[in-house]
GUDREN-670643 format. One record per residue (C-alpha): residue number from 1; residue in three letters; x, y, z. Coordinates in nm, 4 decimals. Example, Ala and Ser with C-alpha at 12.3 -4.5 7.8 and 13.67 -1.06 7.14 Angstrom:
<sites>
     k     r         px         py         pz
     1   ALA     1.2300    -0.4500     0.7800
     2   SER     1.3670    -0.1060     0.7140
</sites>
This chain:
<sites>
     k     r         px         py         pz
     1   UNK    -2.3508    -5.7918     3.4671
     2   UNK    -2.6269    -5.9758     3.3492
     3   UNK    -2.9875    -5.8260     3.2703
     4   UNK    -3.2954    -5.8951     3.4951
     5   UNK    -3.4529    -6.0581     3.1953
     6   UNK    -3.1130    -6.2488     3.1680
     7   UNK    -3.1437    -6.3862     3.4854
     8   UNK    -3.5467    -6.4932     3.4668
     9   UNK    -3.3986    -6.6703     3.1320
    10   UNK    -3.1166    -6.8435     3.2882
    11   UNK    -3.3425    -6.9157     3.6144
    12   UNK    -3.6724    -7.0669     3.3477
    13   UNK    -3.3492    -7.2973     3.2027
    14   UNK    -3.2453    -7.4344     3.5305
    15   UNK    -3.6088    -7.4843     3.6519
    16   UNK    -3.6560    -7.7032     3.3150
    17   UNK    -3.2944    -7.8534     3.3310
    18   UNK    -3.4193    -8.0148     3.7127
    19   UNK    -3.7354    -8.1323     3.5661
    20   UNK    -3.5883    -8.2985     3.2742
    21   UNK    -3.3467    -8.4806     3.5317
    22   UNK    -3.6152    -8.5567     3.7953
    23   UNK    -3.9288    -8.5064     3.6370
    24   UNK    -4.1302    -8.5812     4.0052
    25   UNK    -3.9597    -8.2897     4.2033
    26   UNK    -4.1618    -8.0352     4.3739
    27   UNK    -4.1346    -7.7037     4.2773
    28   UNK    -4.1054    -7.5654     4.6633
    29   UNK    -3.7987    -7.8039     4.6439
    30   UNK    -3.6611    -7.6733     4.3191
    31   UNK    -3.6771    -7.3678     4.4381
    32   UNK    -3.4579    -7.4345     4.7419
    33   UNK    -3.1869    -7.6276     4.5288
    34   UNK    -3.1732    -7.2735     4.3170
    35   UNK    -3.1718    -7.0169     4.5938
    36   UNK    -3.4636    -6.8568     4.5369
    37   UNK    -3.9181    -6.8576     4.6522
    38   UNK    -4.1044    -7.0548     4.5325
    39   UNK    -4.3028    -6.7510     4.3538
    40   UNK    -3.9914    -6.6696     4.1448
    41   UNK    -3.9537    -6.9952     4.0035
    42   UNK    -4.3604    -7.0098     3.9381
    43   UNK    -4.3350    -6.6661     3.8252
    44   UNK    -4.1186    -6.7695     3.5323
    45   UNK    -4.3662    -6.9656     3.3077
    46   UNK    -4.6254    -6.6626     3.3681
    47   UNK    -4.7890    -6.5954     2.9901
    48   UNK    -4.7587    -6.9638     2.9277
    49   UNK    -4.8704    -7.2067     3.1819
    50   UNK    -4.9089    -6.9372     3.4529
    51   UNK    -5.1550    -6.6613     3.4902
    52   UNK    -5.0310    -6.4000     3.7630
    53   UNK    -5.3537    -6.2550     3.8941
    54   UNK    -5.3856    -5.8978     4.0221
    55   UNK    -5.6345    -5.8951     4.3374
    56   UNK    -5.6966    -5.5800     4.5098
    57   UNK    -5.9633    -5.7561     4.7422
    58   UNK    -5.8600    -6.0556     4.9052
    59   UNK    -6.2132    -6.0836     5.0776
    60   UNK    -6.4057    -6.0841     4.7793
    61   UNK    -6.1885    -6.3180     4.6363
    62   UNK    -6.2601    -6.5834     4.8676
    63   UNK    -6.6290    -6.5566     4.8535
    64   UNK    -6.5656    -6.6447     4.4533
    65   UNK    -6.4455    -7.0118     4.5255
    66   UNK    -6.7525    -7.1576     4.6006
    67   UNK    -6.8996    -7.2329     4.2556
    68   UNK    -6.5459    -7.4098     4.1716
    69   UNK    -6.6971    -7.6748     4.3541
    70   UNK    -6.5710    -7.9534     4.5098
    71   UNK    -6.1559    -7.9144     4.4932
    72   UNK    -5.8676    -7.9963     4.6978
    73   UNK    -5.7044    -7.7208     4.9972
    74   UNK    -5.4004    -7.7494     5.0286
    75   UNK    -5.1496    -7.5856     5.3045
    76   UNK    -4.8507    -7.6352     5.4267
    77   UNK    -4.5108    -7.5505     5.6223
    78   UNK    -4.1599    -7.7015     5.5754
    79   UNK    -4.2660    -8.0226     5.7940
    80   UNK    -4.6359    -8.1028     5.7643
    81   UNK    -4.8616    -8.0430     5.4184
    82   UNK    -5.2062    -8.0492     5.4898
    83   UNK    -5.4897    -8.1416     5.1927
    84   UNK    -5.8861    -8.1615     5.2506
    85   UNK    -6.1249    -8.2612     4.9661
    86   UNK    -6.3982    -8.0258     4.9963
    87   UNK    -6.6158    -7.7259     4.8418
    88   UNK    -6.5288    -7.2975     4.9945
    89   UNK    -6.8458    -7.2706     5.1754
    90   UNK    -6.9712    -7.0379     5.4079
    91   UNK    -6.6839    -6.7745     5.4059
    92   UNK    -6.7182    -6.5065     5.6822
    93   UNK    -6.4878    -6.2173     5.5493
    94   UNK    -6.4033    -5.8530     5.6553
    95   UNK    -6.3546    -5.9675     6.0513
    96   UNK    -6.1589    -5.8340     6.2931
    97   UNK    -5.8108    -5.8373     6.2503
    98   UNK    -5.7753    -5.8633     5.9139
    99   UNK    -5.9136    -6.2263     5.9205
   100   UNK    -6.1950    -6.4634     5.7318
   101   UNK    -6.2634    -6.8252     5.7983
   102   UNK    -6.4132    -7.1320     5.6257
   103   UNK    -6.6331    -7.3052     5.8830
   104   UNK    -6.7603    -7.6166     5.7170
   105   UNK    -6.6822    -7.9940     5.8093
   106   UNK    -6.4406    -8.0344     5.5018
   107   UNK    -6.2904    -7.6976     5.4520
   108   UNK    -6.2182    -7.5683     5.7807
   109   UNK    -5.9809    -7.2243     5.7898
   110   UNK    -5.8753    -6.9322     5.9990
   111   UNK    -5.7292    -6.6908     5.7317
   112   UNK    -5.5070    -6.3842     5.8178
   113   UNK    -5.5199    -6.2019     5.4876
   114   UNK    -5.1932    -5.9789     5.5931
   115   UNK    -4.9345    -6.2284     5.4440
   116   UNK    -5.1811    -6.2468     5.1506
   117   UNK    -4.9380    -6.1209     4.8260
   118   UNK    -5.0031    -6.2341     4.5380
   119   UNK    -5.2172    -6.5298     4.3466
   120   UNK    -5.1424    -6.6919     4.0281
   121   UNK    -5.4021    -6.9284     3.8275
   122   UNK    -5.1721    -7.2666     3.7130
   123   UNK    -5.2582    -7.5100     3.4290
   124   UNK    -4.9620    -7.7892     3.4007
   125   UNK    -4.8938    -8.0832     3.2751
   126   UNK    -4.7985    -8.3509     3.5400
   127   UNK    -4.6446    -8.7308     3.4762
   128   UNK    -5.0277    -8.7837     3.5759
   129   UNK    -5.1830    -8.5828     3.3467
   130   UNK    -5.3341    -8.2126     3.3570
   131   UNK    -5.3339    -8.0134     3.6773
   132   UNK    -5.5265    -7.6734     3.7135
   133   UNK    -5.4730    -7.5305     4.0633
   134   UNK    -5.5061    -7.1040     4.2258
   135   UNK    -5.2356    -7.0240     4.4165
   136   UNK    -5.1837    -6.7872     4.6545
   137   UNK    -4.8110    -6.6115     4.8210
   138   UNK    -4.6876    -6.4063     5.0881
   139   UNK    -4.4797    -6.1399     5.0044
   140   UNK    -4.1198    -6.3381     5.0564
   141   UNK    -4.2565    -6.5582     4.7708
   142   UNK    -4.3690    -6.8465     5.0272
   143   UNK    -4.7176    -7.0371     4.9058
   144   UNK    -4.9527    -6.9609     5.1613
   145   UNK    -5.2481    -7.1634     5.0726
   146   UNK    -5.3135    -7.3423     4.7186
   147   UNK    -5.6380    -7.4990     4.5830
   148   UNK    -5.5933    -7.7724     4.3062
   149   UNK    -5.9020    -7.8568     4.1077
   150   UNK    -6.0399    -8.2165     4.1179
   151   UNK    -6.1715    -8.4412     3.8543
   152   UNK    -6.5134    -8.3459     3.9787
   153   UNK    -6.4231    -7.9633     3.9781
   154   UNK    -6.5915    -7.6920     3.7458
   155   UNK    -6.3515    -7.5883     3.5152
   156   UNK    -6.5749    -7.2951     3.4017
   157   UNK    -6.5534    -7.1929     3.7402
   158   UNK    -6.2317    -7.2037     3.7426
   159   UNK    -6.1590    -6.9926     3.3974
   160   UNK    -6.4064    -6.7291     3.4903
   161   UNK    -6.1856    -6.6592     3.7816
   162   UNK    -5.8804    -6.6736     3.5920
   163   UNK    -6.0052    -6.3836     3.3507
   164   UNK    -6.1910    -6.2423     3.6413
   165   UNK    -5.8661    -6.1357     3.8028
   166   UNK    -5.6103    -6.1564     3.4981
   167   UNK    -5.3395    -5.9234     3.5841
   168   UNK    -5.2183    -5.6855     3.2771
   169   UNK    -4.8432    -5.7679     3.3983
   170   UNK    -4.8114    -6.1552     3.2784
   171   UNK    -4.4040    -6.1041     3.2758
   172   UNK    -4.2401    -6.3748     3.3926
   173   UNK    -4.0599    -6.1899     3.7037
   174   UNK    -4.1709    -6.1554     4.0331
   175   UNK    -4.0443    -5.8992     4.3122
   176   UNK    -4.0129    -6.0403     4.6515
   177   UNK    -3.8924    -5.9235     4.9949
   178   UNK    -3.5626    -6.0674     5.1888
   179   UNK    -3.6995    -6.3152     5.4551
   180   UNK    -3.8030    -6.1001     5.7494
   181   UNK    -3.5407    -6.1363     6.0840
   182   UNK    -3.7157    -6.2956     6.3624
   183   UNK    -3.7672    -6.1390     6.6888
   184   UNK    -3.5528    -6.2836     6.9319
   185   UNK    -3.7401    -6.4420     7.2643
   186   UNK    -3.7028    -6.2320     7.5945
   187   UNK    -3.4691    -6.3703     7.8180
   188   UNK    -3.6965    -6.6006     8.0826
   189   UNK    -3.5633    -6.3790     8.4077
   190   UNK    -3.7638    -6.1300     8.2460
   191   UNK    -4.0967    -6.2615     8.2407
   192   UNK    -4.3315    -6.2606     8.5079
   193   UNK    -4.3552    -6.6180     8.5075
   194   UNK    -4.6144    -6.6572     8.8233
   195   UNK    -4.8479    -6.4263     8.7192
   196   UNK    -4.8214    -6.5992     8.3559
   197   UNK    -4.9119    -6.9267     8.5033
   198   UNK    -5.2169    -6.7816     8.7162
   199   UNK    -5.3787    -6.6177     8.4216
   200   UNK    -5.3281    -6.9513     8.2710
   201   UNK    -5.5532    -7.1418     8.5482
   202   UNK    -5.7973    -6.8449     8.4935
   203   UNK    -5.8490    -6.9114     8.1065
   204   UNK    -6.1980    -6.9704     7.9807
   205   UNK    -6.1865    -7.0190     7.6780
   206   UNK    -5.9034    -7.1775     7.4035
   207   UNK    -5.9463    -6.8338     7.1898
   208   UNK    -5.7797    -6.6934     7.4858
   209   UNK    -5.4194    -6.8531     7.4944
   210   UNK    -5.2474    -6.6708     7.2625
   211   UNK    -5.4001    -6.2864     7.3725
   212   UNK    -5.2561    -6.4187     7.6867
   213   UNK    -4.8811    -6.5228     7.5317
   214   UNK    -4.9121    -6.1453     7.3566
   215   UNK    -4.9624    -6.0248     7.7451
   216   UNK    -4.7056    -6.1526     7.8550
   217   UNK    -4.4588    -6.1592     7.5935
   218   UNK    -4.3501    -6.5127     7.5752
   219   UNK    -4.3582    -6.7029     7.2581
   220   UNK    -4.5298    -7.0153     7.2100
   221   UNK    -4.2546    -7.2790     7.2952
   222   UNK    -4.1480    -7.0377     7.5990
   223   UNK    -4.4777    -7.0458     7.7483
   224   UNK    -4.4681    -7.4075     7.7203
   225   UNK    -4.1462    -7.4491     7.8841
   226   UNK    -4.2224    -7.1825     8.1419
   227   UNK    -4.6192    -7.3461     8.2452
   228   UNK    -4.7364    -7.5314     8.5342
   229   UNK    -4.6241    -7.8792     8.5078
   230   UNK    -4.9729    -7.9590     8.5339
   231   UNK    -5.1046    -7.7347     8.2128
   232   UNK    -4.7717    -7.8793     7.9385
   233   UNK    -4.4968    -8.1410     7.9318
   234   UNK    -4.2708    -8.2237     7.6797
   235   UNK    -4.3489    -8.5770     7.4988
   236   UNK    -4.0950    -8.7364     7.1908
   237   UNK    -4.1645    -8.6594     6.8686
   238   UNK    -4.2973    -9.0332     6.7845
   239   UNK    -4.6226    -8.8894     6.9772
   240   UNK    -4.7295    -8.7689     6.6246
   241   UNK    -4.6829    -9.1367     6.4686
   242   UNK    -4.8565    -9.2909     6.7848
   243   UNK    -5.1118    -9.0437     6.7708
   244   UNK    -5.2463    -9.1035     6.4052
   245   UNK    -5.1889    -9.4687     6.4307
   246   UNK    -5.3697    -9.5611     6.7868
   247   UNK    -5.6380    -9.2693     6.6270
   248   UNK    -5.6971    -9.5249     6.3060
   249   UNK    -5.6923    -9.8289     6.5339
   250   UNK    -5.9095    -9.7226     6.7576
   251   UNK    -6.1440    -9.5254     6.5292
   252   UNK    -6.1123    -9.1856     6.7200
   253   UNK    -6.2160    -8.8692     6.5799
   254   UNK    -5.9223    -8.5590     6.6046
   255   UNK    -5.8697    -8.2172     6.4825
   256   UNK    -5.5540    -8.1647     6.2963
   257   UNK    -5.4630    -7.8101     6.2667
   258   UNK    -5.1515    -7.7382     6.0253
   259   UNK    -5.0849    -7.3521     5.9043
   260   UNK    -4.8656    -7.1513     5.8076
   261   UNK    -4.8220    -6.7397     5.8678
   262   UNK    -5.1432    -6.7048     5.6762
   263   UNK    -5.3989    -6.8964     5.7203
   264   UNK    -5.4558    -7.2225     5.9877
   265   UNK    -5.6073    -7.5536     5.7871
   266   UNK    -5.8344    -7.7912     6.0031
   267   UNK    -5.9287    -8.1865     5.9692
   268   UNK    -6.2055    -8.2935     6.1902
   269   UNK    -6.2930    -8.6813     6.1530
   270   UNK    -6.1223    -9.0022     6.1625
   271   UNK    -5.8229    -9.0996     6.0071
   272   UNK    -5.7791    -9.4466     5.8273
   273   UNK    -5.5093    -9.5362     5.6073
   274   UNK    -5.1681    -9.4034     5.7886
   275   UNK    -4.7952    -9.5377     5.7126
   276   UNK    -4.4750    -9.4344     5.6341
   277   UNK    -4.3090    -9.3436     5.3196
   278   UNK    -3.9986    -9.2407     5.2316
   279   UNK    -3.8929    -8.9543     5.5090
   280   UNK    -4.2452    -8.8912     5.5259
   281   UNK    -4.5581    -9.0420     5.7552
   282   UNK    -4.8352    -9.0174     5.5995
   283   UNK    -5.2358    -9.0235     5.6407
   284   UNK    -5.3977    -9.0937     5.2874
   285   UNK    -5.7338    -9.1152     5.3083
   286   UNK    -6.0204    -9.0541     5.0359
   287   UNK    -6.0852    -8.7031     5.1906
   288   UNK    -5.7997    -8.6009     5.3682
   289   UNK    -5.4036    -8.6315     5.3362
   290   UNK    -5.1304    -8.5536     5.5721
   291   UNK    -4.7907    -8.5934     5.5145
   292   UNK    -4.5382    -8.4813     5.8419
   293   UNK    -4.1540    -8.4777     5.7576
   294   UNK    -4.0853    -8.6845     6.0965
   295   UNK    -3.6697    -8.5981     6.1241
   296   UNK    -3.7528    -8.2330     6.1349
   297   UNK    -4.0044    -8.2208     6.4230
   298   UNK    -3.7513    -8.0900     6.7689
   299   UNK    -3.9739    -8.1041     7.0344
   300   UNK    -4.3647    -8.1947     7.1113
   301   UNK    -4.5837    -8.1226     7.4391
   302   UNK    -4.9308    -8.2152     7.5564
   303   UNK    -5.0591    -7.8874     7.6259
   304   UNK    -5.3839    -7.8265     7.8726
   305   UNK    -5.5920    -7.5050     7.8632
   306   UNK    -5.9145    -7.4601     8.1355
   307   UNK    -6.2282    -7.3681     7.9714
   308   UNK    -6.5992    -7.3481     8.1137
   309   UNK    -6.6212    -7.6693     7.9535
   310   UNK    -6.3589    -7.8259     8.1116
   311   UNK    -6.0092    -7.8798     8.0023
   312   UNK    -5.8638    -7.9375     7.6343
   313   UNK    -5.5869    -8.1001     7.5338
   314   UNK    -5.3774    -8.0810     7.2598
   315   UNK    -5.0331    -8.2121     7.1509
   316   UNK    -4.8181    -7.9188     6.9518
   317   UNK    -4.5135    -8.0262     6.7580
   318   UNK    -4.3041    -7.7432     6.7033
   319   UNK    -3.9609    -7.7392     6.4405
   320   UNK    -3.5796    -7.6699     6.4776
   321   UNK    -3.6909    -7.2880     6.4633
   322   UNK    -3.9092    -7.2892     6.8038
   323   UNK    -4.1946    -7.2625     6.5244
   324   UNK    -4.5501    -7.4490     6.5937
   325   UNK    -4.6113    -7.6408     6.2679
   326   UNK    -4.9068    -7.8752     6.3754
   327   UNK    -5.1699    -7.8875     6.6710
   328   UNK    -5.4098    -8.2053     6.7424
   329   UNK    -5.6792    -8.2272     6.9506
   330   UNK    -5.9473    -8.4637     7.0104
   331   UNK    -6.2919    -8.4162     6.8185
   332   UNK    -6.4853    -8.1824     7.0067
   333   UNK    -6.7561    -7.8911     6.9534
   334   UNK    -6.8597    -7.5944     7.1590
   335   UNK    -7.0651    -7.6815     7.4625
   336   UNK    -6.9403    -8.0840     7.4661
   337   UNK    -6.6491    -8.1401     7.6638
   338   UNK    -6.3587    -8.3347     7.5382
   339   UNK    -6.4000    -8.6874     7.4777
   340   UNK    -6.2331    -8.8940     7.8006
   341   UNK    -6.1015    -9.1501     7.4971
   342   UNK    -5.8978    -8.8455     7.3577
   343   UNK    -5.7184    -8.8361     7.7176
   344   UNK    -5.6652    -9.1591     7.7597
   345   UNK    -5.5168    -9.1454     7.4070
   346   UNK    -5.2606    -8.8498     7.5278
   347   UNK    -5.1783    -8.9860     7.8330
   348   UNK    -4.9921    -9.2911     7.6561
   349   UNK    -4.7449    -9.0600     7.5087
   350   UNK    -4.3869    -9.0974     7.6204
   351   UNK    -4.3145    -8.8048     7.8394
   352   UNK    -3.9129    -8.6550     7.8335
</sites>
């Protein structure tokens, strides 16, 4: 039986091995060929490339970002990846919860530091040159949020954070847990579905939708298949393609909200420069990128929630799982009720 250290040797080999035959593959992708996190595969140039950092406060972490200066955020799930151009401004930490946010026009985050593992300071060399990114994992070795430095960046910054947080364990192993079992829906005979769609009509406020799914113990996609007709439909999954394109054409502000267990990423603005590439559709603009994985979005619905402004709407694309992976929403801001284009915009969608 081999060694641990055996294995992290034979595992560093067949992470260079894939490189060497596709030298553009992403590591998240590697790491799924192999059979194991991301994390573990990172994990294995640690001392070299690699720098595992040892944070004990996740809060004052974030409030360290800021003199990096203007970077790239990135997050991401299996079907969208998210990536603003911006500079950590702002951070509110120690809320309720266990959460912290980002509230600034370019980086834009709700942050539930739970999931929040373990962070490792990378320095690697690309087919386009260096790359110095932080990057941070839940405990099953998923990335949870990374933050890649841009040409503009302060690399000082950047290397006072590194020692800052330098862990005294730079072995090139890393522990994680078995992916966690999901908890299965209840059956829909056993929720109280009229009392579910009342308290529905009676929300104020957007912050309030998922206490209310908690309430009634529904998950997301059940409560969407179990609402008033009038609050969600189902729409095809081309509403995401029609979205961003009749968005660009038509030069329409939206809110793009992808996330992950630990932390939500927002774009607020217009989007310009969308197409498709490969198995991917794609916004690439100077600021902001978004790339969705089309094939592996199962089911999207125009959702409506009342507020005392009047009611939002938002399209939710959810996976092969039942998972949400990406909300949009028209532009809006608190006390200014939704834009009437933003509607008009939704109601062209092709309804199931």
């Amino acid at each position: 039986m081999k060694t641990a250290s055996e294995k992290q040797i034979d595992l560093k080999q067949a992470w260079k091995d894939l490189r060497e035959a596709d030298p553009k593959i992403r590591i998240r992708n590697a790491a799924a060929q192999l059979g194991v996190s991301e994390v573990e595969l990172l994990a294995t140039a640690c001392g070299e490339s690699v720098t595992r950092l040892d944070v004990k406060d996740w809060n004052e972490f974030l409030t360290r970002l800021e003199p990096l200066g203007r970077v790239m955020a990135l997050t991401r799930n299996d079907q969208f990846v998210h990536e603003r151009k911006g500079v950590y401004q702002n951070p509110e930490t120690g809320l309720p919860h266990n959460m912290a946010l980002f509230v600034n026009p370019d980086i834009d985050l709700r942050i539930f530091l739970g999931p929040w593992t373990s962070a490792f300071s990378v320095v690697e060399e690309t087919p386009r040159g260096r790359r110095e990114s932080l990057q941070i994992f839940d405990e099953h070795g998923t990335a949870i949020h990374k933050i890649y430095l841009l040409e503009e960046s302060n690399r000082e910054a950047f290397e006072k954070i590194t020692e800052m947080y330098r862990s005294a364990d730079q072995s090139p192993h890393q522990t994680v847990l078995p992916p966690a079992e999901k908890t299965p829906e209840k059956p829909d005979s056993e929720i109280d579905v009229e009392n579910f769609r009342r308290a529905w009509a009676e929300l104020k406020d957007t912050h309030d939708f998922f206490p209310m799914l908690k309430k009634f113990g529904v998950s997301r996609l059940q409560a969407l298949r179990l609402a008033d007709a009038e609050m969600a439909y189902e729409v095809k999954t081309n509403a995401l393609r029609a979205i961003l394109q009749k968005a660009a054409e038509r030069q329409l502000p939206i809110m793009v909200f992808v996330g992950n267990r630990g932390i939500i990423q927002i774009h607020t603005g217009t989007v310009e420069k969308v197409f498709e590439h490969g198995e991917w559709f794609n916004v690439m603009d100077e600021a902001f990128n978004l790339h969705a994985k089309e094939s592996e979005l199962a089911r999207a619905f125009v959702v409506k929630k009342p507020t005392t402004e009047g009611i939002v709407t938002s399209v939710e694309f959810f996976n092969n799982e039942g998972e949400d992976v990406a909300l949009f929403f028209g532009r809006r801001k608190p006390g200014i009720p939704e834009m009437n284009e933003w509607r008009e915009l939704v109601a062209e969608l092709e309804r199931i």
